[in-house]
C-alpha positions as CSV (number, residue, x, y, z in Angstrom):
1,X,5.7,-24.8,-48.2
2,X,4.1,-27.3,-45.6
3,X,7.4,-28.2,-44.3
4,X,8.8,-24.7,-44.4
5,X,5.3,-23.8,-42.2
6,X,6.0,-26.7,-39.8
7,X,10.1,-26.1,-39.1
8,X,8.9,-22.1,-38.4
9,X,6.7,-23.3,-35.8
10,X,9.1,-25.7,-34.6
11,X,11.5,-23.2,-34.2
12,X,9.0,-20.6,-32.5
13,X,8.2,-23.0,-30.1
14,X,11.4,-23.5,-29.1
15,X,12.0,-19.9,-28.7
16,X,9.0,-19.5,-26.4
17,X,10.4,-22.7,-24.5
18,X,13.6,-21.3,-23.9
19,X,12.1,-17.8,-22.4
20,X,9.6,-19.7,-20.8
21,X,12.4,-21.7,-18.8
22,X,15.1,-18.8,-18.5
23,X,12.5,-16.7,-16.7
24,X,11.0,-19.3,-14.6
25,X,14.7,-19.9,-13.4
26,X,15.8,-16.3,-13.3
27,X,12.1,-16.0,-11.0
28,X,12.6,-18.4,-8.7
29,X,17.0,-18.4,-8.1
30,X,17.3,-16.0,-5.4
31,X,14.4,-18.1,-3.3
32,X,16.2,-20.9,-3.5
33,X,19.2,-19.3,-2.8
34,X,17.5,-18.3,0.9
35,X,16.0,-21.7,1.9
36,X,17.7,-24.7,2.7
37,X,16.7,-27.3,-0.5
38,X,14.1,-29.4,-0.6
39,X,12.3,-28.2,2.8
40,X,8.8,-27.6,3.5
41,X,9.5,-23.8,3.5
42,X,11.4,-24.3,0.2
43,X,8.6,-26.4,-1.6
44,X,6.1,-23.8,-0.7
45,X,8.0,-20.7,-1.5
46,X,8.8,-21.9,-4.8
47,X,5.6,-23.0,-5.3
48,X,3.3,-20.1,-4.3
49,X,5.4,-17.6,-5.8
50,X,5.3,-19.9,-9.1
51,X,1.5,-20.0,-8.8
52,X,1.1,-16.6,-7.9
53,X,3.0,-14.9,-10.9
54,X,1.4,-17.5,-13.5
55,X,-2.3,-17.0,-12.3
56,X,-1.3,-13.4,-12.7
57,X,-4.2,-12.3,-15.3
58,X,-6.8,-15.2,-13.2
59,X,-9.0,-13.9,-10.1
60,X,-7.7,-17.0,-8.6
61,X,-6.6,-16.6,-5.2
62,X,-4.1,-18.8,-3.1
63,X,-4.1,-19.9,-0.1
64,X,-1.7,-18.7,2.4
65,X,1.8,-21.1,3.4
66,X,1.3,-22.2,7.0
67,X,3.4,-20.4,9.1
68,X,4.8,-23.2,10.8
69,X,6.8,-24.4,8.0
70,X,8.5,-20.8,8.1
71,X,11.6,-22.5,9.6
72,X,14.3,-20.1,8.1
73,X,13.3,-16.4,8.5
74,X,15.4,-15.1,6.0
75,X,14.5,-11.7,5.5
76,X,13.8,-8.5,7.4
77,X,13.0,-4.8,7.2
78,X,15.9,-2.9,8.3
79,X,15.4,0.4,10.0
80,X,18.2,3.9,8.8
81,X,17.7,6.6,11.2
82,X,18.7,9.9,10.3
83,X,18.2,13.2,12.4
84,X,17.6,16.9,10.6
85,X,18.8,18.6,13.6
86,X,22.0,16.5,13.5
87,X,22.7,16.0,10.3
88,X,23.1,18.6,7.5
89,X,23.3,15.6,5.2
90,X,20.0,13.7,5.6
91,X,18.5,15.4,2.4
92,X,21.7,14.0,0.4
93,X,21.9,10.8,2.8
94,X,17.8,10.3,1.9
95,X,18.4,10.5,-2.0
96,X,21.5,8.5,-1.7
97,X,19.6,5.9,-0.5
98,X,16.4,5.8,-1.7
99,X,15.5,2.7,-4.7
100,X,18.7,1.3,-4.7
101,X,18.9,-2.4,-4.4
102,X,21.2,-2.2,-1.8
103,X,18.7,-0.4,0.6
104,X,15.7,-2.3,-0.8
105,X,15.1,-3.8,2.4
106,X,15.3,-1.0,4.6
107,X,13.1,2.0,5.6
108,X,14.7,5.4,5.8
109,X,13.4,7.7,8.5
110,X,14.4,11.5,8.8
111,X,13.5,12.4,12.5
112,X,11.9,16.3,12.4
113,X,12.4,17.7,9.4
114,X,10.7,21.0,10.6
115,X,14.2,21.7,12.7
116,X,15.7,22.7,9.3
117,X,12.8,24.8,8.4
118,X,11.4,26.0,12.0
119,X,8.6,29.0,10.2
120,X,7.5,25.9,7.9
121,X,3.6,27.2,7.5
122,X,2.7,22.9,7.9
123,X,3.9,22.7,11.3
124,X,0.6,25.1,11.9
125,X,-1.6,22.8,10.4
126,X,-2.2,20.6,14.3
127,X,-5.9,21.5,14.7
128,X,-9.9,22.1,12.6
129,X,-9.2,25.5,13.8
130,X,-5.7,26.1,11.9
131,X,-6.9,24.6,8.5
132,X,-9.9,26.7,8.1
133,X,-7.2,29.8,8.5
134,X,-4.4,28.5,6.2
135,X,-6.4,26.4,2.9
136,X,-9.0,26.8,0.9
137,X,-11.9,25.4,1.9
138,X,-14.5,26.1,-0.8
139,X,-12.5,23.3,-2.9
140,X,-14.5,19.7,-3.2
141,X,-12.4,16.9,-2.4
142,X,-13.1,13.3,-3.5
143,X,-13.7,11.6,0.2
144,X,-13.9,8.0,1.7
145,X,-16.8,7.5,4.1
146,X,-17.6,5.2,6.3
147,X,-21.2,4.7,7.7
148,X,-21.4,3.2,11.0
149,X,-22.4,-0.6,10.1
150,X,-22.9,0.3,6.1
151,X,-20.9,-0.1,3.0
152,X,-18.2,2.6,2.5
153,X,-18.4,5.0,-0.6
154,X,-17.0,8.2,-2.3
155,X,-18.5,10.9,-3.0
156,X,-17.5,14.6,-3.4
157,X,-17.7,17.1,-0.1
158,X,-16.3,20.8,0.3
159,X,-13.4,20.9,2.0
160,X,-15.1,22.9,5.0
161,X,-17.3,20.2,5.4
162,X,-15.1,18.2,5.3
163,X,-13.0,19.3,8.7
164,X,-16.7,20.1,9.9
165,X,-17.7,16.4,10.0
166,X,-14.4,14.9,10.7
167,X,-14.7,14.6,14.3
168,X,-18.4,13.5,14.6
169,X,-18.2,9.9,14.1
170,X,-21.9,8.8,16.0
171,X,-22.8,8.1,12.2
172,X,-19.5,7.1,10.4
173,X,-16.2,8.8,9.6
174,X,-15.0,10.5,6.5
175,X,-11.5,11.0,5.1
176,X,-8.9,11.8,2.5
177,X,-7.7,8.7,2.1
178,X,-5.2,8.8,-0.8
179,X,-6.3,12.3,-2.2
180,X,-4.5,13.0,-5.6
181,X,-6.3,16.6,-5.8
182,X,-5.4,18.4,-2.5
183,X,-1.6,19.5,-4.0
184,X,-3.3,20.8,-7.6
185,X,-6.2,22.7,-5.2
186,X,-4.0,24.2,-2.4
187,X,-0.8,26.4,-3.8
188,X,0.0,27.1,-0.1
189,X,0.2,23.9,0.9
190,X,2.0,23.1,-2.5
191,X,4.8,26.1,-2.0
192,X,5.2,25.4,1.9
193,X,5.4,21.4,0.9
194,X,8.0,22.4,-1.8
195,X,9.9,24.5,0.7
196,X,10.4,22.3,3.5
197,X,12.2,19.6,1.1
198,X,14.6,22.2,-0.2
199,X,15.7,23.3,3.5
200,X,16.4,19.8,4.2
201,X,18.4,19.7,1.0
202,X,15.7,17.1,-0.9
203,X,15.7,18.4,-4.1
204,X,13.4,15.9,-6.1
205,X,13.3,17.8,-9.4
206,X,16.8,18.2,-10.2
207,X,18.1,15.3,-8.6
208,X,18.9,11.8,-9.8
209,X,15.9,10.4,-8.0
210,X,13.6,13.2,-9.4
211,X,14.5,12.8,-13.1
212,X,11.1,12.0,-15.3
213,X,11.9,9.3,-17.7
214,X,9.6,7.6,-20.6
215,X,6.3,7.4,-19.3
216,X,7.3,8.8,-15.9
217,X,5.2,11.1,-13.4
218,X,5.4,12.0,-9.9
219,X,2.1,11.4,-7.9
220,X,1.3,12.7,-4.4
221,X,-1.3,11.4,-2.3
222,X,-2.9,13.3,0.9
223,X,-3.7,11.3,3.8
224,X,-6.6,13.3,6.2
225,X,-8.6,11.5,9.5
226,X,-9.2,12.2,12.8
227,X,-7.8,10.9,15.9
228,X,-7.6,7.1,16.0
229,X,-10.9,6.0,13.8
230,X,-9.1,4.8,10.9
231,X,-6.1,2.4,10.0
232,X,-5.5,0.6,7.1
233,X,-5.5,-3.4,6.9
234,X,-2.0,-4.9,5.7
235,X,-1.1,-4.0,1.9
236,X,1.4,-3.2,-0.6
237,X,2.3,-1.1,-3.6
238,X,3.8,-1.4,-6.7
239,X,5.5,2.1,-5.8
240,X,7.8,3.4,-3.4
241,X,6.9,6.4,-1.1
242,X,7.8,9.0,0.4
243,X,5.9,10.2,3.5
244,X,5.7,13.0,5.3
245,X,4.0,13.5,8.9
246,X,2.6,16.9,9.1
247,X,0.1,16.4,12.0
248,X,-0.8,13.4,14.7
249,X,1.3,10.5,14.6
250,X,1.4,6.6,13.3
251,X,2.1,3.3,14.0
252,X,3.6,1.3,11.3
253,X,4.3,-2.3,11.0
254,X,6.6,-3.4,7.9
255,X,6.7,-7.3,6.7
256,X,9.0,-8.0,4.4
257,X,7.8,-8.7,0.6
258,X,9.5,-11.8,1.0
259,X,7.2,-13.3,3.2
260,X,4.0,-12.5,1.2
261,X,3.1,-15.7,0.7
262,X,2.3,-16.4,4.4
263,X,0.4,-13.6,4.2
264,X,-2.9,-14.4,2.2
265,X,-2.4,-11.3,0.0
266,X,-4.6,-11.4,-3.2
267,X,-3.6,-9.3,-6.2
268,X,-6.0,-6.2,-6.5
269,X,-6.4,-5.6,-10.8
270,X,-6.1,-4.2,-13.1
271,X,-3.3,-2.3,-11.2
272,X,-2.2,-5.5,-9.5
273,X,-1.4,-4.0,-6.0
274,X,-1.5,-6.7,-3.0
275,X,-4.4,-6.3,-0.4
276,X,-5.0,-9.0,2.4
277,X,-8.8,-9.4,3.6
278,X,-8.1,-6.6,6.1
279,X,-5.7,-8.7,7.7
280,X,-3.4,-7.3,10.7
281,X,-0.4,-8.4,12.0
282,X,-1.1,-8.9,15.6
283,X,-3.4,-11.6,14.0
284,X,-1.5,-13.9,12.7
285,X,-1.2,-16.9,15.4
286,X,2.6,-18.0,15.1
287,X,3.8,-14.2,14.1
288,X,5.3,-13.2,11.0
289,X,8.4,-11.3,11.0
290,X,7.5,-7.5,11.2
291,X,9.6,-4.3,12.1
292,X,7.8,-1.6,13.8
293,X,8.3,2.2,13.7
294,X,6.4,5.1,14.9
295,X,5.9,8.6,13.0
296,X,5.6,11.8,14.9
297,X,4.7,15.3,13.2
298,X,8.1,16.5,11.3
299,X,9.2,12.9,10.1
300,X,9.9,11.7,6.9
301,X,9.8,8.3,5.6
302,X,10.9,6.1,2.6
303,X,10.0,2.6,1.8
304,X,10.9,0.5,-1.2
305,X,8.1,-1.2,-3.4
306,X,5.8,-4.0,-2.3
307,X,6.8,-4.3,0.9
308,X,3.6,-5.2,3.2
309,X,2.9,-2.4,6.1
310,X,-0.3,-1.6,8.2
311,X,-1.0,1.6,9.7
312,X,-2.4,2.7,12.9
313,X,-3.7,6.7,13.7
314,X,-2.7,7.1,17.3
315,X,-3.9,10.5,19.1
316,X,-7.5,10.1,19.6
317,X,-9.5,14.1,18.7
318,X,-6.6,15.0,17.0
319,X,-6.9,15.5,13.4
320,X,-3.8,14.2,11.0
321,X,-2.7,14.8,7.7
322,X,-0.1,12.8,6.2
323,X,1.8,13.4,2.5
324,X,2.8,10.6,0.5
325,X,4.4,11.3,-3.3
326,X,5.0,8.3,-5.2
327,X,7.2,7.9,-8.2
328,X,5.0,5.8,-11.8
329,X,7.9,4.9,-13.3
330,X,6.7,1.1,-14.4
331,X,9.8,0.9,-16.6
332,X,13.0,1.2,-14.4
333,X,10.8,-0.7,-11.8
334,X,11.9,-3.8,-13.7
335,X,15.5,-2.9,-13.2
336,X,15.3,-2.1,-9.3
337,X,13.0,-5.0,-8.0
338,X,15.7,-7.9,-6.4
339,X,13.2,-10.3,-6.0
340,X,13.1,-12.2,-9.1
341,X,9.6,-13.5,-9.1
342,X,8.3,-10.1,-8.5
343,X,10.1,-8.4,-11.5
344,X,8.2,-11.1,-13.6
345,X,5.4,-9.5,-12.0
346,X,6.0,-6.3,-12.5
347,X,6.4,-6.8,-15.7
348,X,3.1,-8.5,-16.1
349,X,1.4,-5.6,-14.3
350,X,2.9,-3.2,-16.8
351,X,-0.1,-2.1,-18.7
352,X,-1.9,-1.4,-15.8
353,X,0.8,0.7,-14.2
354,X,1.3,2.5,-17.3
355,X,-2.2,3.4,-17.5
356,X,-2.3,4.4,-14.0
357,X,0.8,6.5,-14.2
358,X,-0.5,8.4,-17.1
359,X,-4.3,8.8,-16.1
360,X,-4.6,8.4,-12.2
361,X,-7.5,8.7,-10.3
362,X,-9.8,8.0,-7.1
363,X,-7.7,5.9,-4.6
364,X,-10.7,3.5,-4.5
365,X,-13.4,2.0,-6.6
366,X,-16.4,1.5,-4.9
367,X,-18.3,-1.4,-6.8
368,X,-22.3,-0.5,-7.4
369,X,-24.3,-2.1,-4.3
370,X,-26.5,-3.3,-6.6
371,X,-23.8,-6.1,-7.7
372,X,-23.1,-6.9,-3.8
373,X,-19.7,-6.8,-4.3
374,X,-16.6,-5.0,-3.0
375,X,-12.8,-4.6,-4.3
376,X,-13.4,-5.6,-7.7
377,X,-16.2,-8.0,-7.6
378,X,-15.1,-9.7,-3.8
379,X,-17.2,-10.7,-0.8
380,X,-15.0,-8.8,1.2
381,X,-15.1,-4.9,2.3
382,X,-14.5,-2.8,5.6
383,X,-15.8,0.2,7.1
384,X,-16.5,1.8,10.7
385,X,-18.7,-0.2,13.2
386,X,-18.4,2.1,16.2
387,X,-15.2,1.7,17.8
388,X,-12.5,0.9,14.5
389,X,-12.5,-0.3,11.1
390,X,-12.8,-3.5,10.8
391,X,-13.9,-6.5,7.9
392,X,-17.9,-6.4,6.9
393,X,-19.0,-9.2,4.0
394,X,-21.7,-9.4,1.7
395,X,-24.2,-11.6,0.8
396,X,-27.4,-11.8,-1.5
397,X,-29.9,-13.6,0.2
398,X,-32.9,-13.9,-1.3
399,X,-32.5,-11.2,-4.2
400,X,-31.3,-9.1,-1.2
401,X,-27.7,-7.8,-0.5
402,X,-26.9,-8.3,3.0
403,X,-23.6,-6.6,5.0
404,X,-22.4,-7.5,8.3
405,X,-19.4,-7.2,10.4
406,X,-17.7,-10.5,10.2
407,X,-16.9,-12.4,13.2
408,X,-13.9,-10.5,15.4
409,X,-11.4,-14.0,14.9
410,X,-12.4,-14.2,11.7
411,X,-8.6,-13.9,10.8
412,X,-7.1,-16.5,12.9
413,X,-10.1,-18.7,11.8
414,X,-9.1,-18.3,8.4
415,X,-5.6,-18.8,8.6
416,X,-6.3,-21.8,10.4
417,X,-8.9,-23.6,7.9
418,X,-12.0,-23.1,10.5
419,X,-13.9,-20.4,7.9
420,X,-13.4,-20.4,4.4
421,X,-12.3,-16.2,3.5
422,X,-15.8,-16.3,0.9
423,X,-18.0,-17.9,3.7
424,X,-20.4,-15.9,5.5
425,X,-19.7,-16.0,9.4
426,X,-21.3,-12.7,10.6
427,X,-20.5,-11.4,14.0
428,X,-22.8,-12.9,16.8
429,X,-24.9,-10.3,18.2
């Protein structure tokens, strides 16, 4: 019996050896493939993306690859350009397109999808004043805000409220950042959203895109500020999107997934989404590869999963809206993802993407103050101090939880080794 007990161990261990190996080789193949052996660049791809999949379930950052070792750029966000007014196609062009592997490294952009559907009731929606006469605004919406020099929070506000406050910004800014309610809350904005894809010919239901497999769901997010107070810091998601500009317009700046390890993106859990420490890529002292395209009011734009991408609001006292619907499907994700050491990923993530898929919430969880912490138990938050959004830290000093806005080159002193990303280094007043 002892011998039988020994040989079936022997033999499991060798089974977990070989998948062990096979998937470290499957991860890391295609980056060698794209660096020349044995390089700097080489050595530290394989190595941070090694680290980085292994310390998956750790809260154990990396540091970033120097960007001087990025000697062979070897990827880039490619840019397809369609026109509605041109092009009686783009709906089928769009679907044709959109998560296959051969387009994973490009962003597709329909210019003015309102041509095909000129009466569209969101091409109204460009002012306070046009909201309050077109939506409900007795529903209470789930929004961000942002107190001028003090720790962001949610909290629920009726939607007139809402539009009311959006444009005072003395004490802070509010948004709809990432909404999951406003399409279950607003049937016209639901049937004139629904109606603008089908005169472009982007049927999402009965398509092969729109299918709902095993553990499947479609999830739309509303994006709502006003004029240029808020921009994200560069991210990505587990989840491709497709956005729609309804009202003022955007700046967006794409880095390819492939160069996420120069990045200093930490994994954000349980979901495992990438977030930098509100990083931006103007920033980053050598320059990392980035493509950039603008978004006016009618456009429509899809971009594959994990790709990095920052966002900037550009008409100041304008309000925007923005509508993003994102497919949870966790399982084919495995299938579509080219990079290999992200699959592994993926797959790791799995439980936390199921989960999310089946029982998604607020876009953000706003740790208790009382724990001085942000973003799942970091230093590290951001909110409004007057002008923009920019980084704020926190610190307990003396029982006390202290927040200030961290120095302004507190990026570039980072990347460069001057500051630690966990040392406090509050702006000098």
């Amino acid at each position: 019996m002892g011998v039988c007990t020994f040989c079936s161990h022997i033999c499991s261990f060798r089974v977990i050896s070989t998948v062990i190996v096979f998937t470290y080789a499957f991860m890391l193949y295609d980056i060698h493939t794209l660096n020349e052996p044995f390089t700097d660049q080489w050595w530290g791809e394989m190595a941070w993306w090694s680290k980085f999949v292994i310390f998956f379930p750790l809260s154990i950052d990396l540091l970033p690859l120097p960007l001087d070792i990025l000697k062979v750029r070897h990827s880039e966000i490619k840019v397809i350009e369609l026109h509605a007014d041109q092009d009686p196609n783009v709906g089928a062009k769009l679907l044709e397109y959109a998560y296959k592997k051969k387009y994973d490294d490009c962003v597709i952009v329909i210019r003015n999808v309102f041509a095909n559907d000129p009466t569209n009731g969101l091409r109204k929606l460009d002012s306070i004043e046009a909201y309050k006469e077109h939506l409900d605004m007795d529903v209470n919406y789930t929004t961000l805000y942002m107190p001028l020099n003090a720790h962001f929070k949610t909290d629920q506000m009726r939607f007139g409220d809402v539009l009311d406050k959006m444009p005072n910004t003395d004490e802070g800014i509010i948004t709809l950042t990432g909404n999951y309610e406003f399409f279950k809350t607003q049937p016209w904005f639901l049937k004139e959203y629904k109606k603008l894809l089908i005169k472009n010919g982007i049927d999402f239901e009965n398509s092969e895109v729109g299918k709902i497999g095993f553990m499947e769901r479609w999830i739309p997010q509303t994006f709502m500020w006003y004029g240029q107070t808020y921009r994200t810091r560069l991210h990505s998601a587990g989840a491709a999107n497709f956005f729609i500009q309804v009202s003022n317009s955007k700046r967006w700046r794409f880095i390819h997934k492939r160069y996420t390890p120069y990045s200093n993106s930490f994994k954000a859990l349980p979901l495992g989404n990438m977030k930098t420490p509100e990083y931006f890529v103007e920033d980053f002292a050598d320059g990392l590869p980035y493509t950039e395209i603008f978004t006016k009011p009618g456009d429509l734009m899809f971009f594959p999963y994990w790709h990095m991408h920052e966002v900037t609001n550009l008409e100041a006292n304008k309000v925007g809206l923005g509508i993003g619907i994102r497919k949870g499907d966790p399982l084919k994700r495995l299938f579509k993802e080219p990079v290999g050491a992200l699959k592994v990923y993926n797959f790791l993530c799995m439980p936390g993407m199921l989960l999310h898929g089946l029982l998604y919430g607020s876009a953000f969880d706003s740790t208790a103050d009382d724990k001085c912490k942000s973003f799942g138990g970091r230093s590290q938050s951001w909110t409004w101090n007057g002008t923009h959004t920019t980084r704020y830290d926190l610190k307990k000093v003396d029982g006390e939880c202290k927040f200030a806005e961290r120095r302004p080159d507190f990026q570039m002193a980072e990347l460069s080794g001057v500051i630690d990303k966990d040392e406090w280094a509050p702006r000098a007043m």
